[in-house]
FIKOLZA-1660 file (N, C-alpha, C; in steps of 0.1 Angstrom, whole numbers, plus 5000, padded with zeros to 4 digits):
% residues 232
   i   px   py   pz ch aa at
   1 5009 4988 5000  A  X  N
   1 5000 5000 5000  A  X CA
   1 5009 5012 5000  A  X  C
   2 5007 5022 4987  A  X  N
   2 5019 5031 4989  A  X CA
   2 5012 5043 4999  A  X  C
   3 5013 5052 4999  A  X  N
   3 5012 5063 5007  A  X CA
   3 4999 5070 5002  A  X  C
   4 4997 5072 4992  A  X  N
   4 4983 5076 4984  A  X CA
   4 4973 5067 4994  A  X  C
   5 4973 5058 4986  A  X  N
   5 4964 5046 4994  A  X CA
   5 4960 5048 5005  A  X  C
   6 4968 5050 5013  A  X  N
   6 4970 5052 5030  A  X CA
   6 4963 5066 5033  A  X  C
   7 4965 5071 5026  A  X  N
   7 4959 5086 5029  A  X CA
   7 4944 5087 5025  A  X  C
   8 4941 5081 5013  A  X  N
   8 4926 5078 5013  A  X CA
   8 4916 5073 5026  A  X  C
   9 4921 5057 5024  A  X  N
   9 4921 5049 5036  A  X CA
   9 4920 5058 5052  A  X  C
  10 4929 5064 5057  A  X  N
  10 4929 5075 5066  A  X CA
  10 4915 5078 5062  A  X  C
  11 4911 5089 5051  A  X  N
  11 4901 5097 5053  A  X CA
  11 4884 5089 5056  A  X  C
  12 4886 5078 5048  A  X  N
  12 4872 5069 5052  A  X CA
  12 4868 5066 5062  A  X  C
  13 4880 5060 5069  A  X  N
  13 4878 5060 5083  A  X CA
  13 4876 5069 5095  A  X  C
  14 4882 5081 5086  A  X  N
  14 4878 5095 5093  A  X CA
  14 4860 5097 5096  A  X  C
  15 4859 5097 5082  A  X  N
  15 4845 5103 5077  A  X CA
  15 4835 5088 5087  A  X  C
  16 4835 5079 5082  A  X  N
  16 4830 5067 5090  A  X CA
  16 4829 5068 5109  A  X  C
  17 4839 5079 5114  A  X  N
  17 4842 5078 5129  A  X CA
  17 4833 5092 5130  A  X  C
  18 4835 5100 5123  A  X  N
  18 4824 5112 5125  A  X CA
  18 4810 5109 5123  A  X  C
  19 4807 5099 5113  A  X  N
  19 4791 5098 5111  A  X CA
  19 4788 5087 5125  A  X  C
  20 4799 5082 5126  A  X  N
  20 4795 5074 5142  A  X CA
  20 4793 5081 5153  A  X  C
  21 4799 5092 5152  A  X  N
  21 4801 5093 5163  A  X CA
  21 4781 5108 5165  A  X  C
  22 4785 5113 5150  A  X  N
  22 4772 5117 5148  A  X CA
  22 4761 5113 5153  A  X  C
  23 4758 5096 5151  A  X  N
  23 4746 5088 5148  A  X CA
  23 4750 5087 5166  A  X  C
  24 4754 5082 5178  A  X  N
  24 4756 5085 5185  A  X CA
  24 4747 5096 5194  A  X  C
  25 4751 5105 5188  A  X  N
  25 4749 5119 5194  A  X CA
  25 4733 5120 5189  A  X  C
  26 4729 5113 5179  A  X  N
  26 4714 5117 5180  A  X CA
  26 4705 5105 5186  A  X  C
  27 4716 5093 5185  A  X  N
  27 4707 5086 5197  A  X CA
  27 4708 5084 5208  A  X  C
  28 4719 5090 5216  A  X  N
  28 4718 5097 5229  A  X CA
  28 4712 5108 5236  A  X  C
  29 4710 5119 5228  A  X  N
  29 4706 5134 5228  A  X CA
  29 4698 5139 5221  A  X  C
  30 4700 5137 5209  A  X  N
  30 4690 5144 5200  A  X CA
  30 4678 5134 5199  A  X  C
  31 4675 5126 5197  A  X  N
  31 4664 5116 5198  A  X CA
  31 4654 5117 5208  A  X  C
  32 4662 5116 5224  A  X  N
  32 4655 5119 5232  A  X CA
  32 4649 5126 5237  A  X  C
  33 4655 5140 5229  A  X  N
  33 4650 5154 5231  A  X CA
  33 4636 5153 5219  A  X  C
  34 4635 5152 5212  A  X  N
  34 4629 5152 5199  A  X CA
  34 4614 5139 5206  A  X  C
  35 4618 5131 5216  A  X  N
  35 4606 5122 5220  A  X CA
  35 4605 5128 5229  A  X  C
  36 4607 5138 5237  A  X  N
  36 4602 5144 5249  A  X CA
  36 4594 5152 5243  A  X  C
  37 4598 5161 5233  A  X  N
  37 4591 5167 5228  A  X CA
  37 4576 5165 5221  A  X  C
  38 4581 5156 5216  A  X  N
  38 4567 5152 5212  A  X CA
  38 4556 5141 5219  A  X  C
  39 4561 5141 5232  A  X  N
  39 4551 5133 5242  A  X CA
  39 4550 5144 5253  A  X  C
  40 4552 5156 5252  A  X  N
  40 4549 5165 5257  A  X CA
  40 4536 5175 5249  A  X  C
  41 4542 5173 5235  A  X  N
  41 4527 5177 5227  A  X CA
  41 4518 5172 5229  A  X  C
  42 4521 5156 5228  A  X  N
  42 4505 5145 5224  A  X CA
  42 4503 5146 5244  A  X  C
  43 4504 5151 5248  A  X  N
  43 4502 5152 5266  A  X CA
  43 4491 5164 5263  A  X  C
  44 4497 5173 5255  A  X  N
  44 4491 5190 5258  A  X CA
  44 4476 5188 5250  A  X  C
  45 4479 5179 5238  A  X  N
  45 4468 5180 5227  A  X CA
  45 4459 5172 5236  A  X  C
  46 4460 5161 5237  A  X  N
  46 4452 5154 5247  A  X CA
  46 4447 5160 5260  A  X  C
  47 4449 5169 5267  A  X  N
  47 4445 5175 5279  A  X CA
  47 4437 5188 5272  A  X  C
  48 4441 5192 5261  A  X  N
  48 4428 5204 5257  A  X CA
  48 4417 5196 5248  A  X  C
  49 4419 5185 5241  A  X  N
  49 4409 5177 5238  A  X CA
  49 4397 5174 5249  A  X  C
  50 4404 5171 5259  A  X  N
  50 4391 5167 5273  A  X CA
  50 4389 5178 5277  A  X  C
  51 4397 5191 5280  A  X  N
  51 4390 5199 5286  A  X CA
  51 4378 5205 5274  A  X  C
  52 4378 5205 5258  A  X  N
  52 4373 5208 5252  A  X CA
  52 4357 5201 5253  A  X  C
  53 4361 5186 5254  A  X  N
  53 4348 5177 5259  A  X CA
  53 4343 5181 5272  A  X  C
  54 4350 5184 5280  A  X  N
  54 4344 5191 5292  A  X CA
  54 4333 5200 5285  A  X  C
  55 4343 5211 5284  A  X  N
  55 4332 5223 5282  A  X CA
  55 4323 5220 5271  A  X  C
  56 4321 5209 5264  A  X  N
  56 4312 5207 5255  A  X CA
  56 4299 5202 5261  A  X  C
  57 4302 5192 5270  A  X  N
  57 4290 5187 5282  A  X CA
  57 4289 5196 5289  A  X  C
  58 4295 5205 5295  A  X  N
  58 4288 5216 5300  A  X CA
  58 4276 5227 5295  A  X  C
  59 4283 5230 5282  A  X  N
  59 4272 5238 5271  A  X CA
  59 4263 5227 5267  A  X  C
  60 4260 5215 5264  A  X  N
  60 4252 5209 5263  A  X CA
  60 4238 5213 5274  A  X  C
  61 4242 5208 5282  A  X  N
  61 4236 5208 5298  A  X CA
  61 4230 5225 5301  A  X  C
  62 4235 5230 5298  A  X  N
  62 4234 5243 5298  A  X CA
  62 4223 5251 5290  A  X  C
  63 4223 5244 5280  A  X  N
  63 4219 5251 5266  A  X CA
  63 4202 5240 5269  A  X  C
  64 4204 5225 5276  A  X  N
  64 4191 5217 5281  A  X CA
  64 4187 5224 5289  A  X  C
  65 4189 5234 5302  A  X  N
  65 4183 5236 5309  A  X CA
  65 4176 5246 5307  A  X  C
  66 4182 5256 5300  A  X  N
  66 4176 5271 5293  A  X CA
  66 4164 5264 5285  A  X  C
  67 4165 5257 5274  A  X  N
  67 4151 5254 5266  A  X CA
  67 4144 5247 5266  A  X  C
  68 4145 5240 5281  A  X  N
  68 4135 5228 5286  A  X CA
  68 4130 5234 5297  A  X  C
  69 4139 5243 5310  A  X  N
  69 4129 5245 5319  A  X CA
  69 4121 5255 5317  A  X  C
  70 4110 5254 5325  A  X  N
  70 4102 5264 5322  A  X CA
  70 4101 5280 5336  A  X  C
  71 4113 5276 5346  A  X  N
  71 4114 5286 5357  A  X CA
  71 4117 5297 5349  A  X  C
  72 4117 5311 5345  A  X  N
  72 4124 5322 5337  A  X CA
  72 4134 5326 5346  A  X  C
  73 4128 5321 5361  A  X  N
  73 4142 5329 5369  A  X CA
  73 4155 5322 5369  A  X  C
  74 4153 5312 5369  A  X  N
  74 4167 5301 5368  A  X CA
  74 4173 5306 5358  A  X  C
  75 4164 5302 5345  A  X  N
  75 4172 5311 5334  A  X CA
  75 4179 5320 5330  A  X  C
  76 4175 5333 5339  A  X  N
  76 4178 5347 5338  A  X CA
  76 4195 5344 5349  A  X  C
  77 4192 5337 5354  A  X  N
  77 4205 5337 5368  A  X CA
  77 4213 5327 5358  A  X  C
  78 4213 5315 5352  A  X  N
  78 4223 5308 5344  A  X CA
  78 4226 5318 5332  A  X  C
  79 4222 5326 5329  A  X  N
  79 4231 5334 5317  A  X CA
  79 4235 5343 5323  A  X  C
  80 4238 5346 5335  A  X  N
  80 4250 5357 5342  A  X CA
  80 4259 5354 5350  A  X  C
  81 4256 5340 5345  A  X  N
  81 4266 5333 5352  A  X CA
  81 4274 5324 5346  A  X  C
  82 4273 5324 5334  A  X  N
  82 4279 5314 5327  A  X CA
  82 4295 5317 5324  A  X  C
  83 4299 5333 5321  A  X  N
  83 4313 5334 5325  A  X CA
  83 4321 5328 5335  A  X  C
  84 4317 5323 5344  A  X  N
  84 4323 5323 5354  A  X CA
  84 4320 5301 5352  A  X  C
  85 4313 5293 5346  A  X  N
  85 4308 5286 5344  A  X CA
  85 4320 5274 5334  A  X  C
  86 4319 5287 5321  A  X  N
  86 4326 5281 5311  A  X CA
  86 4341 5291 5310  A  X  C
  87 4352 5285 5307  A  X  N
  87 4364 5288 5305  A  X CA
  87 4368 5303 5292  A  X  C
  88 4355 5291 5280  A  X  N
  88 4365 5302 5268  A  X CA
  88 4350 5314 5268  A  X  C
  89 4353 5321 5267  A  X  N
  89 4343 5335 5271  A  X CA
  89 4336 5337 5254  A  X  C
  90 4345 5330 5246  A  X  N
  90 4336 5335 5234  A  X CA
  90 4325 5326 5232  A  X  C
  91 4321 5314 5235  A  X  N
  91 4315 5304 5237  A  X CA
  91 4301 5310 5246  A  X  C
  92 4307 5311 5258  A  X  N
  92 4298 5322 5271  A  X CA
  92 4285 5333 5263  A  X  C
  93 4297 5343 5254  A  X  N
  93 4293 5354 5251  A  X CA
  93 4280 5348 5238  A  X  C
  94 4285 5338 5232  A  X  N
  94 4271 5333 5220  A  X CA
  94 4262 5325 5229  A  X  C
  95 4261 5322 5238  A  X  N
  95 4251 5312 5244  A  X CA
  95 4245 5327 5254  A  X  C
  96 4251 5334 5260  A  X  N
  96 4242 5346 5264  A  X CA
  96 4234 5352 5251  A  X  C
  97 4240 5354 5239  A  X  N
  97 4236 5363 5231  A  X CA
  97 4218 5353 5226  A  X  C
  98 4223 5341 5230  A  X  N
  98 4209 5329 5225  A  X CA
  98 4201 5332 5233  A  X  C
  99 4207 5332 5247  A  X  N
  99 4196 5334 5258  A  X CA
  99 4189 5346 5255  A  X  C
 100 4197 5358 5254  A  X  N
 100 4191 5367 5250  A  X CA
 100 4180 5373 5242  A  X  C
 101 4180 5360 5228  A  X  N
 101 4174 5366 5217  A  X CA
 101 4161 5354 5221  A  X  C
 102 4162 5344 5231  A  X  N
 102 4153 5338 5236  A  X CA
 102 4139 5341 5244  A  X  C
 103 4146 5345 5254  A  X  N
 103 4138 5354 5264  A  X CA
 103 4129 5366 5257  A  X  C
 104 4140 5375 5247  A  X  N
 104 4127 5386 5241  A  X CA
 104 4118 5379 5232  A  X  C
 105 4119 5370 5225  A  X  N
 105 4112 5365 5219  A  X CA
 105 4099 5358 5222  A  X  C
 106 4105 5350 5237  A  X  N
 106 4089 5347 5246  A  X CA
 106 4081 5361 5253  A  X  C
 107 4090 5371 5251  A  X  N
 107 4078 5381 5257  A  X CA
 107 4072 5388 5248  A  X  C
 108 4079 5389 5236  A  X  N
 108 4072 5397 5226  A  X CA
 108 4059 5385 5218  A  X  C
 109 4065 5376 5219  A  X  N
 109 4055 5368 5210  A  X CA
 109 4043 5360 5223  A  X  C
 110 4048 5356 5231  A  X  N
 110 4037 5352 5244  A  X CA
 110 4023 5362 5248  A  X  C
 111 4022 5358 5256  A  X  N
 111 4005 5367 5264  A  X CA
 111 4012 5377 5270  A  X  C
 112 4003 5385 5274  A  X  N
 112 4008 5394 5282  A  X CA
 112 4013 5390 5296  A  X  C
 113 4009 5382 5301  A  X  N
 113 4012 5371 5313  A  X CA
 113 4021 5368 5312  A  X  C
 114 4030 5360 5304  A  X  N
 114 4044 5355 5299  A  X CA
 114 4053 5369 5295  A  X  C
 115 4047 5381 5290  A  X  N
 115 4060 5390 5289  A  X CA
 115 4063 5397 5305  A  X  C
 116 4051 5395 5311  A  X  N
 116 4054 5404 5322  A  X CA
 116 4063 5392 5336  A  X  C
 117 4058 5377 5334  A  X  N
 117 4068 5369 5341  A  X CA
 117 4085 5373 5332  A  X  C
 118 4082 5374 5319  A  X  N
 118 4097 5371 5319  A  X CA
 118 4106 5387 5321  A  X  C
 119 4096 5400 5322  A  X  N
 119 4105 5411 5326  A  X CA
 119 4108 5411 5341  A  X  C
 120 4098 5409 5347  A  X  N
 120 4100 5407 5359  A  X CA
 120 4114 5401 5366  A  X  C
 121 4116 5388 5356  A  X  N
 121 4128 5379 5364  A  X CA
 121 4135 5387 5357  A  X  C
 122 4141 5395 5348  A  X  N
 122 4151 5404 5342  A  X CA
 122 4154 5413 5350  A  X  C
 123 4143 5419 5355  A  X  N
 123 4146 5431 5364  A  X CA
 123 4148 5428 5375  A  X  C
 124 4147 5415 5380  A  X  N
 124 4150 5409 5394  A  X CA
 124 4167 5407 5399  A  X  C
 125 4167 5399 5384  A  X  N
 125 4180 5389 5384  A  X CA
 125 4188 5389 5375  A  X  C
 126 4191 5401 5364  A  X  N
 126 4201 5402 5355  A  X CA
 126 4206 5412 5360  A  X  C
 127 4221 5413 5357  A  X  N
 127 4231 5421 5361  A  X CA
 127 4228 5433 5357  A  X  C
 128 4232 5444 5365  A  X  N
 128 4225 5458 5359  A  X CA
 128 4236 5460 5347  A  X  C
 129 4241 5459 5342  A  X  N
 129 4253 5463 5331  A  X CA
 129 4249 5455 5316  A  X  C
 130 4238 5446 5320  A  X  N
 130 4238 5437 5305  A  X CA
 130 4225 5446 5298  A  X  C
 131 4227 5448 5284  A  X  N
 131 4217 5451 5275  A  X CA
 131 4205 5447 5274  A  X  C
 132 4206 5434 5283  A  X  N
 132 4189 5427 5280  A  X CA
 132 4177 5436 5285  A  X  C
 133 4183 5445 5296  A  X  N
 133 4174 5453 5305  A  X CA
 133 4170 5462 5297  A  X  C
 134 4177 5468 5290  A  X  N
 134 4177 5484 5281  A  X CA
 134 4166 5477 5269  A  X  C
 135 4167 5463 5264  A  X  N
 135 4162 5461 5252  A  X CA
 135 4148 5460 5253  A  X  C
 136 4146 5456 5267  A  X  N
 136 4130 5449 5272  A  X CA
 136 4122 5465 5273  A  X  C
 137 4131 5475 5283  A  X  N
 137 4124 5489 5283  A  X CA
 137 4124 5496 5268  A  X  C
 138 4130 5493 5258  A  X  N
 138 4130 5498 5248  A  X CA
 138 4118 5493 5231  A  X  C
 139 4118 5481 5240  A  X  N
 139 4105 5473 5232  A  X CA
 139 4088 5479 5233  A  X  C
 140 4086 5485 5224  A  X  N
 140 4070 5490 5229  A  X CA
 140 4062 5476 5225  A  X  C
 141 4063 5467 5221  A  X  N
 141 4059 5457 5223  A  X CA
 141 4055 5450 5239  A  X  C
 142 4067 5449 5240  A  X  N
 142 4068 5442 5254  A  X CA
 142 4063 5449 5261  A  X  C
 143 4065 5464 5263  A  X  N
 143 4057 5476 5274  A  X CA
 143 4039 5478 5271  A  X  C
 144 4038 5473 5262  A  X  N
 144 4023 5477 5259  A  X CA
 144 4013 5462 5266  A  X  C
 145 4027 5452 5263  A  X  N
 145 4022 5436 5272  A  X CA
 145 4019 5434 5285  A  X  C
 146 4029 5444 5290  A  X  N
 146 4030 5441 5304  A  X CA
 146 4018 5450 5309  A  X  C
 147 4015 5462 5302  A  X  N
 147 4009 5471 5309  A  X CA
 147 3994 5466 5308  A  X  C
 148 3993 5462 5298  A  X  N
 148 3981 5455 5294  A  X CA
 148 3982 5445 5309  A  X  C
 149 3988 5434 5310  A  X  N
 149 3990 5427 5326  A  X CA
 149 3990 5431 5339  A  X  C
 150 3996 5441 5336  A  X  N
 150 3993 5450 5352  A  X CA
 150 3979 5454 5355  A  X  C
 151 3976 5463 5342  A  X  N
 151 3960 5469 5341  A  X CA
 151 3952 5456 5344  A  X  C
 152 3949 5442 5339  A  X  N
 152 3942 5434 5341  A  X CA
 152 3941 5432 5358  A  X  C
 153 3953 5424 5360  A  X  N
 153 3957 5427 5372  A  X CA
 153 3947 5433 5385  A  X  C
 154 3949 5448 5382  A  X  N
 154 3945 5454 5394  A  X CA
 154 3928 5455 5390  A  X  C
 155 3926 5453 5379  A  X  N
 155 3908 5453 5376  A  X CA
 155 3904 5444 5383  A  X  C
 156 3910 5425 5380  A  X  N
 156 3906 5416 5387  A  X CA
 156 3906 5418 5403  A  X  C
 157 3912 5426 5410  A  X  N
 157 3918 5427 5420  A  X CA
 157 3902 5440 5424  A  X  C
 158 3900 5444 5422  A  X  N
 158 3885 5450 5422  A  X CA
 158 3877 5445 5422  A  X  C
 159 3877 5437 5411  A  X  N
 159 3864 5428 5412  A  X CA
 159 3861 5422 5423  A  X  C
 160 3870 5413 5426  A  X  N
 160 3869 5405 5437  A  X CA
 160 3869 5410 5447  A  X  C
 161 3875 5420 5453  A  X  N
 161 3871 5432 5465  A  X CA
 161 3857 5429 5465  A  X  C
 162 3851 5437 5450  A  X  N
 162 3836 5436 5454  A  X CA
 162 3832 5430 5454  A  X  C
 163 3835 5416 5451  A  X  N
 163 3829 5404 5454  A  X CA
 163 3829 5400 5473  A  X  C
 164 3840 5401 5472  A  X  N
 164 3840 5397 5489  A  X CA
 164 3831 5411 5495  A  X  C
 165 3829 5418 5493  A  X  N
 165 3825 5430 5503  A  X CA
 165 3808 5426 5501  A  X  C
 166 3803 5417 5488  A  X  N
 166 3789 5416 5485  A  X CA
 166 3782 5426 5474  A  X  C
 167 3792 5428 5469  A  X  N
 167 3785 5439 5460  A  X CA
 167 3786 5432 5446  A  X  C
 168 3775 5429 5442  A  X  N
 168 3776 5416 5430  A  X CA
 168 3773 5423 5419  A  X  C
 169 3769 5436 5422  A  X  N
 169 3768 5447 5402  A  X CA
 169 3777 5447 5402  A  X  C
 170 3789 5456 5409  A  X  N
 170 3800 5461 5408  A  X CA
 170 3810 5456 5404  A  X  C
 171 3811 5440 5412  A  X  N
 171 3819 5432 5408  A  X CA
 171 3815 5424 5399  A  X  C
 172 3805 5421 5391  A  X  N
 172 3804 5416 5374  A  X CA
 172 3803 5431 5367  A  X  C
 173 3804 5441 5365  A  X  N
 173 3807 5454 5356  A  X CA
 173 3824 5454 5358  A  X  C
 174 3827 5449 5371  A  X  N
 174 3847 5447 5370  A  X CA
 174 3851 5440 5364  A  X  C
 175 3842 5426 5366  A  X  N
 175 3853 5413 5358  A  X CA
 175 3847 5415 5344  A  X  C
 176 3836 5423 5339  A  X  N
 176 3833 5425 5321  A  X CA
 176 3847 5430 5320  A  X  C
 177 3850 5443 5329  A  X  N
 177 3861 5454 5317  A  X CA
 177 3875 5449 5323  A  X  C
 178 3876 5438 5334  A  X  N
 178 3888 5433 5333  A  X CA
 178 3890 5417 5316  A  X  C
 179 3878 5414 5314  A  X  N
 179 3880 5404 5303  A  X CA
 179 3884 5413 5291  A  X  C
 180 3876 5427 5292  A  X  N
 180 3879 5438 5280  A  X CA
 180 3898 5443 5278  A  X  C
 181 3898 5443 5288  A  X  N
 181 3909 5447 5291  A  X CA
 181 3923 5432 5285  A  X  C
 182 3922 5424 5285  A  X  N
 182 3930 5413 5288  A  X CA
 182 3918 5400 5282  A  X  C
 183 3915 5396 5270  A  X  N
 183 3902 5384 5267  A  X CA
 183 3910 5371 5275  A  X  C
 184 3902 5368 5279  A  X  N
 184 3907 5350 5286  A  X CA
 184 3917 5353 5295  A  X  C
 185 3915 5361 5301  A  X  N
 185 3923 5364 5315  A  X CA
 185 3917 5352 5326  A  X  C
 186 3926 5346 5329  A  X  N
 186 3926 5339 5343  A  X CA
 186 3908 5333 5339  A  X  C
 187 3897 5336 5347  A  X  N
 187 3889 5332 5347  A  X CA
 187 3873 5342 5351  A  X  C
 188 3882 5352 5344  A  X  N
 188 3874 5362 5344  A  X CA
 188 3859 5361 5340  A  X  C
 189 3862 5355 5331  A  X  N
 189 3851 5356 5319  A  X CA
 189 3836 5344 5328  A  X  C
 190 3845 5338 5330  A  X  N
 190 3834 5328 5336  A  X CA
 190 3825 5332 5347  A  X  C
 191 3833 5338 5357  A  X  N
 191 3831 5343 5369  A  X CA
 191 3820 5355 5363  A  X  C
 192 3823 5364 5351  A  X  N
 192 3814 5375 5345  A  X CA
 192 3800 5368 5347  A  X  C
 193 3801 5357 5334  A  X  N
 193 3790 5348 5328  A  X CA
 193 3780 5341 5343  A  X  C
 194 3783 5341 5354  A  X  N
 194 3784 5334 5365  A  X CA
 194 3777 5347 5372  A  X  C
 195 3780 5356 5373  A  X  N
 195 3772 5368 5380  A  X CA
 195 3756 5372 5371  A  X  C
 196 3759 5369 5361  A  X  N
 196 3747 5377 5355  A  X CA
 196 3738 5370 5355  A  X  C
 197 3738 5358 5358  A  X  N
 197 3728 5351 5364  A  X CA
 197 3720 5348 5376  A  X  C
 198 3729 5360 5385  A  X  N
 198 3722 5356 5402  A  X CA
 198 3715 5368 5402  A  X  C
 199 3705 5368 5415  A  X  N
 199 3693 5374 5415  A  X CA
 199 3693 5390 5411  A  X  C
 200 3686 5394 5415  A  X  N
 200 3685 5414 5410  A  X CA
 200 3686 5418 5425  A  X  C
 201 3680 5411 5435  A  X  N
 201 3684 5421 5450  A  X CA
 201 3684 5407 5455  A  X  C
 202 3696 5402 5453  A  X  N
 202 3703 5388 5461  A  X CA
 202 3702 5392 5480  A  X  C
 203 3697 5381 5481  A  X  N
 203 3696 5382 5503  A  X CA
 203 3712 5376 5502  A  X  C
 204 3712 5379 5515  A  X  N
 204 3723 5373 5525  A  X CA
 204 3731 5362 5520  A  X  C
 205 3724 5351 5525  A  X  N
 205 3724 5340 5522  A  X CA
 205 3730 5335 5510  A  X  C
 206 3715 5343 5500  A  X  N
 206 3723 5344 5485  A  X CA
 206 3734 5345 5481  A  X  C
 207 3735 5353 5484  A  X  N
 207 3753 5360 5480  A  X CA
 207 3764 5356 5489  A  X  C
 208 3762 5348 5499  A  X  N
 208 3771 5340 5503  A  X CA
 208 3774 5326 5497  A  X  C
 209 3764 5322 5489  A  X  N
 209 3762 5306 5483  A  X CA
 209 3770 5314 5469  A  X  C
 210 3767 5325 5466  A  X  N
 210 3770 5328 5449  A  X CA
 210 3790 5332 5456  A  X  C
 211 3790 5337 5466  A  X  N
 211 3809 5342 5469  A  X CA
 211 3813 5322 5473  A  X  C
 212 3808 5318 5480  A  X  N
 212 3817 5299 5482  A  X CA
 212 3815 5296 5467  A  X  C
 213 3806 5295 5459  A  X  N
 213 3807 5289 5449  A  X CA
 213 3820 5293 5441  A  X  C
 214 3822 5307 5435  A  X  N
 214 3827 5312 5431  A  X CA
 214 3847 5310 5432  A  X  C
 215 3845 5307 5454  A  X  N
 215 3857 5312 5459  A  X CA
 215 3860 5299 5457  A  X  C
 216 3851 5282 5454  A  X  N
 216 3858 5272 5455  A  X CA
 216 3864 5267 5440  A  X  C
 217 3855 5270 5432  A  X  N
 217 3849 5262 5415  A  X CA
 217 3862 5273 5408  A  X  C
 218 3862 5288 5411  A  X  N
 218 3866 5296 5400  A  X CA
 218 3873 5304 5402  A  X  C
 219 3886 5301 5409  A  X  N
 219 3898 5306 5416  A  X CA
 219 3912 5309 5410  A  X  C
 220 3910 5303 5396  A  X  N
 220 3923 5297 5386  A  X CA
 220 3931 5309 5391  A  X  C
 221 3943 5311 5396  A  X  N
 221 3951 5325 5398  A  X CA
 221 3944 5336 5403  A  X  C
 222 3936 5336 5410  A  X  N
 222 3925 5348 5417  A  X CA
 222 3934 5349 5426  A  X  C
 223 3936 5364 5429  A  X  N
 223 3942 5366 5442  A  X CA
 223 3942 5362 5458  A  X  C
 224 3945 5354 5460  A  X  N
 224 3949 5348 5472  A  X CA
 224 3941 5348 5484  A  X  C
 225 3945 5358 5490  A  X  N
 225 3938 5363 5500  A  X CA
 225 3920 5366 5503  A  X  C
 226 3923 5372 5486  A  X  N
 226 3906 5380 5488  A  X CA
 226 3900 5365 5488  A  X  C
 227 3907 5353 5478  A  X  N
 227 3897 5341 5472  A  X CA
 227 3898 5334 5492  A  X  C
 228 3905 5336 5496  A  X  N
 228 3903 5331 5513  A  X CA
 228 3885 5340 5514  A  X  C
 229 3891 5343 5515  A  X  N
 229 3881 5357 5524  A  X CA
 229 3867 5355 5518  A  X  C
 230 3867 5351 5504  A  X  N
 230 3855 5341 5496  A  X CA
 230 3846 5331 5507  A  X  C
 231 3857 5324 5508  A  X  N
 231 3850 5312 5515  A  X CA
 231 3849 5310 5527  A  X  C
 232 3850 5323 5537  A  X  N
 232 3847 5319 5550  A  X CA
 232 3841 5323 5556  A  X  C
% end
């Protein structure tokens, strides 16, 4: 082997002791690093995958209780509270924005009964800073509902005064213009139909069989108290 030869030879074995010693170094060090790394990813991807399923069963659950129960107040208290509920706030902020366009929608389209339960729980139980409040006072829809509900309200609330006090004109000329006021209110109408049939100068007696009848048979949401005061 002359010296040429030898010097080649040298270099192969050079180059052969560097790629060894390369190959080495990446499966001591660099390999390991490179599998840490990436079982630190599939660790991270996997722990935001379940928390994603978390919060996915949560808005599930959330989203069932809003359009199945029928309390308004629960409802009005779960959508001010759902920040605090769910993690990603943009998620939060569209499931309020649902609630939101939910609720106006049962008051504007419902009875006057249903807009006045659902402003009520608004005004009860939503945060003073959220727009739902401003939207409901800004709806002449909904304001013409409620007042319409109030106005019935206090008519029935007469009537029956007069009814308990014994004054049986008074109180069928109240429950007419409380049905005028509100048609198929509570049980107005019946209770109307129900007076114009008892006597022209009712005794005692009379008008105590015409107030139990009335206080036991035709009570559907009558005011409480007076419908006591009916029957005793």
């Amino acid at each position: 082997m002359d010296k040429q030869e030898f010097n080649e030879l040298k270099e192969k074995v050079a180059k052969l002791e560097k790629k060894r010693n390369f190959n080495l170094w990446l499966q001591f060090f660099i390999f390991p690093l490179i599998l840490a790394g990436m079982g630190y990813y599939f660790q991270h991807t996997v722990q935001q995958s379940e928390k994603r399923l978390e919060q996915l069963k949560i808005t599930q659950t959330i989203v069932n209780q809003v359009f199945t129960d029928t309390t308004i107040e629960r409802t009005v208290i779960l959508r001010d509270i759902l920040d605090e509920i769910l993690e990603n706030d943009v998620l939060a902020d569209k499931i309020q924005a649902s609630i939101d366009k939910y609720l106006k929608n049962k008051a504007m389209t419902g009875t006057p009964e249903e807009a006045k339960k659902v402003t009520t729980a608004i005004n009860a139980f939503a945060s003073d800073d959220t727009k739902l409040k401003e939207s409901f006072q800004d709806s002449d829809v909904i304001q013409k509902k409620v007042s319409k509900y109030d106005r019935a309200i206090a008519k029935e609330r007469e009537a029956f005064t007069f009814l308990v006090n014994g004054e049986l004109d008074k109180a069928k000329h109240a429950f007419r213009e409380t049905g005028q006021i509100y048609p198929s209110f509570h049980q107005v109408y019946e209770i109307g139909n129900y007076l114009e049939k008892s006597p022209e100068n009712p005794t005692e007696t009379q008008i105590k069989e015409i107030q139990n009848y009335i206080g036991n048979t035709m009570g559907w949401k009558a005011p409480q108290d007076l419908l006591y005061k009916l029957t005793q």
